[in-house]
N, C-alpha and C positions, 0 to 999 in steps of 0.2 A: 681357550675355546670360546668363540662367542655363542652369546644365550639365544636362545630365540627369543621373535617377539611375545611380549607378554598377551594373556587373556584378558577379554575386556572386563572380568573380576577382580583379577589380578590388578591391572591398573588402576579402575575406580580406587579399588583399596590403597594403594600407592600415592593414590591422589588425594584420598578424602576428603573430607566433608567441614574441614577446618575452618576453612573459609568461604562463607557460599559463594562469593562475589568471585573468583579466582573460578571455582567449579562454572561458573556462567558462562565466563570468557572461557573457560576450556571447551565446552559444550559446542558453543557456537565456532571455535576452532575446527571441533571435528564434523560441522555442520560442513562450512566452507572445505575441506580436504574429504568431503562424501563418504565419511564415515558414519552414518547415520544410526547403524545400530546400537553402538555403543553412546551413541548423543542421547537416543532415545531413553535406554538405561539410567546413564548418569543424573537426565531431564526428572527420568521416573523417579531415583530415591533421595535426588534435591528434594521436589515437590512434598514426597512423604515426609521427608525430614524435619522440612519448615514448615509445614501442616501440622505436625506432634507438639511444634513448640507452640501450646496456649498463652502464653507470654510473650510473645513476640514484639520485636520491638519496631517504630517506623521503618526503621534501614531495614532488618526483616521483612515485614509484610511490603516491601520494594521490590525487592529478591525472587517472593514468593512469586510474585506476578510478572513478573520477567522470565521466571522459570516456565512459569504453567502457559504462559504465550509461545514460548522456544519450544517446551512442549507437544501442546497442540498443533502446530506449524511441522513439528518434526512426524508428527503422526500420520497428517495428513500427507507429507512430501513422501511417506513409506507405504501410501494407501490404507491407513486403519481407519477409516472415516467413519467409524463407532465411534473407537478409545477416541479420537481428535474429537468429534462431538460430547465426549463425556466431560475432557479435559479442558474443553471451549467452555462450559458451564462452572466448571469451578471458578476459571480465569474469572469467568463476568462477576460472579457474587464474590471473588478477594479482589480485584478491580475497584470496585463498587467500594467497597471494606478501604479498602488503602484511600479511596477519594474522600470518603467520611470522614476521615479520619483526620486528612489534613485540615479538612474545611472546619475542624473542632479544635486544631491546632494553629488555627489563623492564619494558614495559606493558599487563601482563596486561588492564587497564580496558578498552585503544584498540582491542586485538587482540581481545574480547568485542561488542567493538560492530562491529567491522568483519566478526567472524562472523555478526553477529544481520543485516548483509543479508544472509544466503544466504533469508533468505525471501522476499524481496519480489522479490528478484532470478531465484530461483526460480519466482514467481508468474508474472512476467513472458516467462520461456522458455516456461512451459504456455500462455500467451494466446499467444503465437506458434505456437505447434505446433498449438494449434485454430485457428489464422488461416490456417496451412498442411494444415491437413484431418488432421492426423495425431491422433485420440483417444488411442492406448496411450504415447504420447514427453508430450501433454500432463498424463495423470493421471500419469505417474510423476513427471514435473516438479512438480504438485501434491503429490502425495504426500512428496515431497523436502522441499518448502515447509512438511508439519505437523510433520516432525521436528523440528522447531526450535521450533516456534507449533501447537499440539496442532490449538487452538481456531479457527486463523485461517480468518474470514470466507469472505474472497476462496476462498483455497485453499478452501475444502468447499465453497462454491456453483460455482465454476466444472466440476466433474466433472458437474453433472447439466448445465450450459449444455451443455457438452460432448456428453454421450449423445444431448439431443436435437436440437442443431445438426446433428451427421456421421451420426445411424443414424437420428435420425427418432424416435426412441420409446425408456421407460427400463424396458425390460425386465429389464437387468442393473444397472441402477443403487441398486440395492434398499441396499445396502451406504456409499455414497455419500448417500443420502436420510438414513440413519441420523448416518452425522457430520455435516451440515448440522445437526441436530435436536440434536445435542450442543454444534456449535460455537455455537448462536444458545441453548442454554440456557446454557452459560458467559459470552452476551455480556452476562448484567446487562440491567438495565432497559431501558425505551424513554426516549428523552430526546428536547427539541426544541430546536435549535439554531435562533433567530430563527421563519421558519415550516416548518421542516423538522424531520418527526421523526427521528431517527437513532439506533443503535446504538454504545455506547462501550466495546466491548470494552478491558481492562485490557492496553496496551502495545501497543494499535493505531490505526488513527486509525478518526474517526466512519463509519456506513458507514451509505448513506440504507437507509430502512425501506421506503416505499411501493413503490418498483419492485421492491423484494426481493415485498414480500409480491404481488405480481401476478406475479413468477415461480415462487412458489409457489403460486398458485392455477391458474396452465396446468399446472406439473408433474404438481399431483396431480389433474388433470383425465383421467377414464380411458381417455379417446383415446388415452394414452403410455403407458399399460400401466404404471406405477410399481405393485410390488410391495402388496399390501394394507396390511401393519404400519406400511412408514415411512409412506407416502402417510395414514394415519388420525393419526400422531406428527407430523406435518408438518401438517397441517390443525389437528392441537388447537394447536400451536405457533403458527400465524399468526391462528387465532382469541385467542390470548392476549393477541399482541403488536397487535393490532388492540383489544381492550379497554384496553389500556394507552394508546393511541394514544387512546381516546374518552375517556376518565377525564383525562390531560393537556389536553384539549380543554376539555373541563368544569370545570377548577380543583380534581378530586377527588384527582389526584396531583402530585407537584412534577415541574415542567417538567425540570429538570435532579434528577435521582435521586440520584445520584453526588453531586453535591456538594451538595445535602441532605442528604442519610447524614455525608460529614466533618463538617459545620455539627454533628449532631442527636448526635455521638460527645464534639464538643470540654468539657472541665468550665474553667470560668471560672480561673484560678487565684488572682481578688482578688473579693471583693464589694467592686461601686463604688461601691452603695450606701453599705456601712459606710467604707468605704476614705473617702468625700467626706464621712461625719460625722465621723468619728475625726479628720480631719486640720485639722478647722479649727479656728481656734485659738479658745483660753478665752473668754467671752464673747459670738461670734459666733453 
């Protein structure tokens, strides 16, 4: 007689705690197959686990912050935008812990990259703070996020989601409009990945275009009151990246921009040409 599916105590227990690294990659298994509750759980008695051991070791406090990010992220994708704000602050301060750590261990490289997520990580406190109604804990969280990433995306479009989710209209967003129009002119070309057009900002990942440019078209819609300059800066910007978007279309620009440009920079260092006469021998 087959069993039924087990409970998700039952499993964890099944699974346990033997190896964290294995529990991670589980986690984020049942992340991707939208099992979230039991990701949550698993997420929640990793974290306590490796939080009890005061001895921990680098590959530990690695672990720990991988967890508490998979975490928070899981909290927030379930709407607990408290526990995810609670669980965002541990992250920062064992983040921070694990970067000190290396930089006392001589690896300024490991300790550079494990600073470079305070942006994303950062990103992710401010969708939680707009998930929990809070506008000024969100934009500071954003604005935290451009210290690091001047230009990033996310970080400049989510303050104006923001204005007009919690007040309704962007009356004060005038300022906010303005770095959006900076961050998406630093993003470099329109590029199309399969049939999605997308932006590839340099040391971030692709970010789609269309839905961007439909939030820019309600923004600067003057129901929401957005300030005359950026709202006119913002509409020449999406009229642009919309010409870019129909020229791709038409085979008048290269689909991938970016890697046309290294292509069109590289100089040969042999003529193959000459290289395949010179080399054959006498005779031939």
């Amino acid at each position: 007689m087959a069993e039924g599916p087990l409970s998700e105590n039952e499993e964890i227990h099944l699974f346990g705690m033997d190896d964290p690294t294995k529990v991670v990659e589980q986690i984020r298994r049942y992340v991707g197959d939208g099992r979230l509750e039991i990701a949550e759980v698993m997420a929640e008695e990793l974290c306590a686990m490796l939080l009890s051991d005061k001895k921990r070791d680098l590959t530990r406090q690695r672990l720990l912050v991988e967890a508490l990010r998979d975490h928070a992220s899981i909290l927030e994708i379930r709407g607990k935008w408290k526990q995810s704000i609670r669980a965002g602050k541990q992250r920062d301060a064992e983040r921070k812990r694990l970067a000190n750590t290396l930089s006392r261990a001589g690896d300024p490289e490991g300790a550079a990259v494990v600073k470079g997520l305070h942006t994303s990580d950062s990103i992710q406190t401010g969708r939680s703070h707009l998930g929990n109604g809070k506008l000024g804990p969100a934009l500071s969280s954003f604005k935290a996020a451009r210290r690091g990433a001047k230009y990033n995306l996310e970080a400049s479009l989510r303050p104006l989601e923001g204005y007009e989710k919690l007040k309704g209209h962007l009356r004060k967003a005038g300022k906010a409009a303005k770095q959006l129009d900076a961050a998406l002119a630093a993003a470099g070309p329109v590029n199309r990945l399969g049939e999605e057009f997308v932006l590839m900002p340099e040391g971030d990942s692709a970010h789609p275009l269309e839905r961007l440019l439909v939030d820019i078209g309600r923004w600067c819609d003057p129901a929401l009151a957005l300030p005359a300059a950026p709202a006119v800066a913002l509409k020449q910007r999406a009229a642009e990246l919309s010409r870019q978007m129909e020229s791709i279309a038409t085979g008048e620009q290269a689909a991938n921009a970016r890697l046309q440009s290294a292509i069109d920079s590289l100089e040969p260092v042999v003529d193959y040409h000459e290289y395949s006469q010179s080399s054959r021998p006498p005779g031939d």
